[in-house]
C-alpha positions in Angstrom: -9.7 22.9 -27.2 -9.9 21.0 -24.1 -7.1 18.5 -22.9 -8.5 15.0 -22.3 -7.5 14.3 -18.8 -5.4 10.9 -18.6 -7.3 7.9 -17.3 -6.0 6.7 -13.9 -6.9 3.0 -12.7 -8.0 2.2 -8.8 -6.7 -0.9 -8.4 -8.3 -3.8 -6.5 -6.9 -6.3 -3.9 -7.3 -9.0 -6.3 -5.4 -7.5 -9.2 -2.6 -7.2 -6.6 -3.0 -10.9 -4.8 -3.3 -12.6 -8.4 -0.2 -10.2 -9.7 2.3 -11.5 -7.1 1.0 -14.6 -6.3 1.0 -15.8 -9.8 -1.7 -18.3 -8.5 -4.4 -18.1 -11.0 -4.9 -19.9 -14.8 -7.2 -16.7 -15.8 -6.7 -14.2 -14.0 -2.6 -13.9 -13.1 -1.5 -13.2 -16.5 -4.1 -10.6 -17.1 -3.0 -8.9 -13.5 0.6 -9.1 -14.5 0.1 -7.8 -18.3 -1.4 -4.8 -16.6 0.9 -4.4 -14.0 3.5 -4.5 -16.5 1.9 -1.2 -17.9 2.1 0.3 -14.4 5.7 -0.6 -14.0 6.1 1.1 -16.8 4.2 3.9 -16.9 2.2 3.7 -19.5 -1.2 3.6 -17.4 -1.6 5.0 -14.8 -2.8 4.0 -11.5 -4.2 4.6 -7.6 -3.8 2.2 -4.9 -5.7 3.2 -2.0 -4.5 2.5 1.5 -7.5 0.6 2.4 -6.6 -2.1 -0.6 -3.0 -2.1 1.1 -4.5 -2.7 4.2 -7.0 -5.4 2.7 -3.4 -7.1 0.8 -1.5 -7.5 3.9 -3.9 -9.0 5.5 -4.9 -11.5 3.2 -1.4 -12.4 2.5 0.1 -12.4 6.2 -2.9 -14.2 7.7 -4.4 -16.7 4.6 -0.7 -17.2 2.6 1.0 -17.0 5.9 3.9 -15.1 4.0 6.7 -13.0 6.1 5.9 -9.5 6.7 9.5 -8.3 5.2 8.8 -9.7 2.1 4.5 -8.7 1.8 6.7 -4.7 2.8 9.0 -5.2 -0.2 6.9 -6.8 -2.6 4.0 -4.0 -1.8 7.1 -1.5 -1.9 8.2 -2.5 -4.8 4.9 -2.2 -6.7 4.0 1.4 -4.8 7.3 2.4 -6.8 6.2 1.7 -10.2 6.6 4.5 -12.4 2.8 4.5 -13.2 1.4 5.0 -9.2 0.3 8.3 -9.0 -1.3 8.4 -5.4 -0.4 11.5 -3.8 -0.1 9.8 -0.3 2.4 7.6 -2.2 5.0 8.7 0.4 3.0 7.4 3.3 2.3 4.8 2.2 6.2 3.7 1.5 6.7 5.0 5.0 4.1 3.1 6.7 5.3 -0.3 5.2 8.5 0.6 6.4 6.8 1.0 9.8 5.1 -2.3 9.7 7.8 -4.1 8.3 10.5 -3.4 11.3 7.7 -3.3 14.4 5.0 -5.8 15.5 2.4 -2.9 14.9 -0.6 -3.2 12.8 -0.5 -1.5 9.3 -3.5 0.8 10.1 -1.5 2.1 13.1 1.6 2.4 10.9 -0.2 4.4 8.3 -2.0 6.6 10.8 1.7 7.7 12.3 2.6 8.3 8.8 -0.1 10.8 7.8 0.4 12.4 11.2 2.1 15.8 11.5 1.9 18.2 14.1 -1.3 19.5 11.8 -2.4 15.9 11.9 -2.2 14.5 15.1 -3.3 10.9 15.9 -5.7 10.5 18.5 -5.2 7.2 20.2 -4.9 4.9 23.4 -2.8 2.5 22.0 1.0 2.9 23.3 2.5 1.7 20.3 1.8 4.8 18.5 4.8 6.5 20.1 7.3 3.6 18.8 6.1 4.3 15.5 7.3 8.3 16.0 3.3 9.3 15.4 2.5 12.9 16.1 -0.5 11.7 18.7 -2.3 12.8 21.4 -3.5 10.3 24.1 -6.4 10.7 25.6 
């Protein structure tokens, strides 16, 4: 008999923005009763850099909220028991990045996938104060 493989949710920007932000009638609670499943594990979920990317964004440049407190508040949800990304680790990493250095996230989570396997082509400078494995061309 087969084993059903466990369903595992791809979350959206919104679900994040209306989970911390707490800023919608409908839609908040909904995102937080879910997220509350996340937390603790029982659902399991994806977040996908680009929806980081798309979070921080919206958040640092339409909410105007500090970028130490977007890092921790993305942190804290990429730490839920239920996120199963396997570039989970990157991801921490490259908030960590962006959090302590005026460097874009994108940069921040190309120098974390980097290795010297994976080596970040670039121009931009500020890939060698971010400890990227890069090449510049």
């Amino acid at each position: 008999m087969k084993k059903q493989q466990e369903k595992v949710y791809l979350i959206d920007t919104n679900v994040i923005l209306r989970y911390l932000l707490g800023d919608h009638p409908k839609f908040s609670p909904k995102a937080e009763s879910f997220m509350k499943n996340i937390s603790e594990g029982t659902k399991k979920a994806e977040i996908p850099d680009v929806v980081i990317v798309e979070c921080i964004y919206v958040m640092e440049k339409y909410y105007q909220i500090p970028k130490s407190e977007i890092s921790t508040k993305l942190s804290g949800i990429m730490n839920f028991s239920g996120i199963v990304n396997p570039d989970r680790s990157e991801i921490l990493e490259a908030l960590l990045k962006y959090n302590s250095n005026h460097i874009d996230i994108v940069d921040c989570i190309l120098a974390a996938h980097s290795s010297p396997e994976k080596v970040v082509v670039s121009f931009d400078e500020d890939m060698k104060k971010i400890k990227a494995v890069r090449e510049i061309l």
